[in-house]
Phi, psi and omega in degrees: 000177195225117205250178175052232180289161145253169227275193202305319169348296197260353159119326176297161179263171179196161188231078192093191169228169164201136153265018177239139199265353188277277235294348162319119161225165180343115193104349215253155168276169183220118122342086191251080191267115179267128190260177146305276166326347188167134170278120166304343186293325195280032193203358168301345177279310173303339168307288210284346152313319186262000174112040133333136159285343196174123178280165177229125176260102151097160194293331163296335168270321146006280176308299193281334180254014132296306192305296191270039183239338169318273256270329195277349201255165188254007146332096184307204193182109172244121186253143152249145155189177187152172187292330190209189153062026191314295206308310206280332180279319176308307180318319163295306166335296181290331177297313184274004178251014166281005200263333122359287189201199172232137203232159149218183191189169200282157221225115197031247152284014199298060172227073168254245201236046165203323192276331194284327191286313190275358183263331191290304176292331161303351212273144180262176199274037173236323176323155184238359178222120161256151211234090186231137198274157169236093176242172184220161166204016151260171156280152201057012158328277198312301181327321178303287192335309175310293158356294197255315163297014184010070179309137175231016149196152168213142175250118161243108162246031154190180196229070198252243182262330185325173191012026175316349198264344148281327168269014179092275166216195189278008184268354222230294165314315180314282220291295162356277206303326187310349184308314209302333178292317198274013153236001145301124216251029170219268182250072239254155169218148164224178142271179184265324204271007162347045212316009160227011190309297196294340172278321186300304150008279219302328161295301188318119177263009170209207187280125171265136172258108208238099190270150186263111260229007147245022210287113190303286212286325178271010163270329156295352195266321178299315222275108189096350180243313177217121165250158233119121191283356191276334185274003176294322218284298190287347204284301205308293187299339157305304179298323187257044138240350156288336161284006183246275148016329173096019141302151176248145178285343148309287185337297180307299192301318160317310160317330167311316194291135206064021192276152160204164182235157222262132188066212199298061200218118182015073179262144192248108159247118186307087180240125170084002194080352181270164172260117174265175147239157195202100169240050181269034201277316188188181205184148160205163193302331173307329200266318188314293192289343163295317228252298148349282102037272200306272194334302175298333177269339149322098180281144199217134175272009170230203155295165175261144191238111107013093144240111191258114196254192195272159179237107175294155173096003219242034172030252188287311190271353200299326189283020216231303186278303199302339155306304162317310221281297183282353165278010186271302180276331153313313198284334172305351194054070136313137186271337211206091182235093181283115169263136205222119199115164155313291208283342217264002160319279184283067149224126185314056152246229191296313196174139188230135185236092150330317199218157203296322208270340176285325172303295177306341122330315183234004159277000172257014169279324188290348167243115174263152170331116160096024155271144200256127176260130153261120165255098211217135187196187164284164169299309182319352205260345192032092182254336154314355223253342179297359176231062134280000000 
């Protein structure tokens, strides 16, 4: 139920959401949600103490007083998702279709069955795009999601591995990330180069647009701001869904300038004289051999280090991909390739560390001045902790 006032249903206003009771401020609805960790309920006096407008009690009223305040907005309403590059495409998405309108969008990953409904409620009623990321790692995620976002476009932009170890196979992940097409009431974008395009095809229930993911001026457009051919992949599948909107490729290609996403996602940090990159936000085998790929063509004045730590969800196969992954990186001529974890233990490189803090002991003997370091893991292995 929705307490003190009530939220837009019923007609009243309110300024924005949160389930954290310190971020309440006047006007905000407050999300009182009971977790593993902890009742949100129990925090409800400090919510309505700092100006709430209105409690929404519990995850179904969520759903539902998202859904319809969704319904109140003149907002085009764009869902993203996919096996790998979500953030970072969401993240495109919105620069270019701000050249456009005025969008908001989803707020770093913040897209489960708690993040897509309170970014659905930030959003203002002015908007002219809402931008919303979507991930999953059960079946039927996506479908909920839809549920309370009604999309009326969606972007999938791959189709790989990630959480495989719930879906079976990549035939299994297709059909998941594929809902979104098949509950968009306008438009859909893939790419043509898809490893799954006939099933997703085969899903989609309105016009599909199958962008072609090298187009030589936006890998130039790219060039010094994000690298990779994989990120060549998402700006281009961004554009062609933002050009059906009335972006332009001038327009788009400005927007670049000054573009970075937001957290541990290729962050360049200066330690020891060496250049880290610190892409620990998350990991899968795709994004691990793309962002591998991107690195090695990084120019560095001293050697390139690798530490490549375990990847979680990944069921049966895992030590099979994880394998791949650093046999990837051996066949690149890397000089210095660290496995870091269980499984990334039982893997062919350089030096291997079961556990975080033995490595963090002996890592600055293994790096010198004007070396460029990569650090790529699931967030949990926290590999970020090598720059503390």
């Amino acid at each position: 139920m929705v307490e003190k006032q009530t939220a837009a249903p019923d007609g009243l206003s309110f300024k924005g959401a949160t389930f954290d009771s310190r971020q309440v401020r006047p006007g905000m609805l407050f999300v009182a949600l009971k977790g593993e960790n902890g009742d949100g309920h129990d925090y409800i006096p400090q919510a309505l103490a700092a100006g709430a407008a209105g409690i929404v009690d519990g995850y179904g009223e969520l759903d539902r007083v998202a859904r319809e305040y969704r319904r109140s907005l003149k907002a085009k309403v764009v869902c993203v998702t996919g096996s790998a590059g979500k953030t970072t495409t969401k993240e495109l998405v919105k620069a270019f279709l701000s050249t456009v309108g005025k969008v908001h969008a989803t707020e770093g990953n913040y897209n489960n069955h708690i993040g897509v409904p309170v970014t659905i409620l930030n959003c203002p009623k002015d908007a002219d795009f809402l931008v919303v990321e979507m991930g999953t790692n059960h079946p039927g995620e996506i479908a909920h999601l839809c549920d309370v976002a009604e999309p009326d476009c969606a972007l999938v932009t791959n189709v790989g591995t990630a959480h495989i170890e719930f879906f079976g196979d990549r035939d299994g992940i297709a059909r998941e990330k594929g809902v979104v097409l098949e509950r968009a009431k306008e438009f859909g974008v893939v790419s043509r180069e898809n490893a799954r395009l006939d099933i997703l095809r085969g899903l989609c229930a309105c016009e599909l647009i199958e962008a072609d993911p090298r187009q030589e001026w936006m890998a130039k457009a790219l060039e010094g701001v994000l690298p990779g051919e994989h990120n060549v992949s998402n700006a281009c599948l961004a554009f062609a869904l933002a050009e059906r909107f009335g972006a332009t490729r001038g327009a788009c290609a400005a927007a670049l300038e000054g573009f970075s996403l937001p957290g541990a996602r290729w962050r360049k940090v200066e330690k020891w004289g060496a250049t880290f990159i610190d892409d620990t936000y998350n990991a899968n085998p795709d994004s691990m051999i793309a962002a591998l790929d991107a690195f090695a063509k990084t120019p560095c004045d001293g050697k390139r280090v690798a530490v490549l730590g375990d990847m979680f969800e990944l069921g049966e196969r895992s030590l099979e991909m994880h394998r791949k992954v650093f046999d990837h990186a051996m066949s690149l001529g890397i000089p210095l390739v660290i496995g870091v974890g269980e499984m990334s233990s039982q893997c062919l490189c350089h030096l291997v560390y079961k556990e975080l803090k033995t490595l963090r002991k002996k890592f600055r003997v293994d790096v010198s001045a004007g070396d460029l370091v990569l650090l790529k893991a699931s967030h949990g292995m926290h590999l970020g902790a090598l720059l503390d």
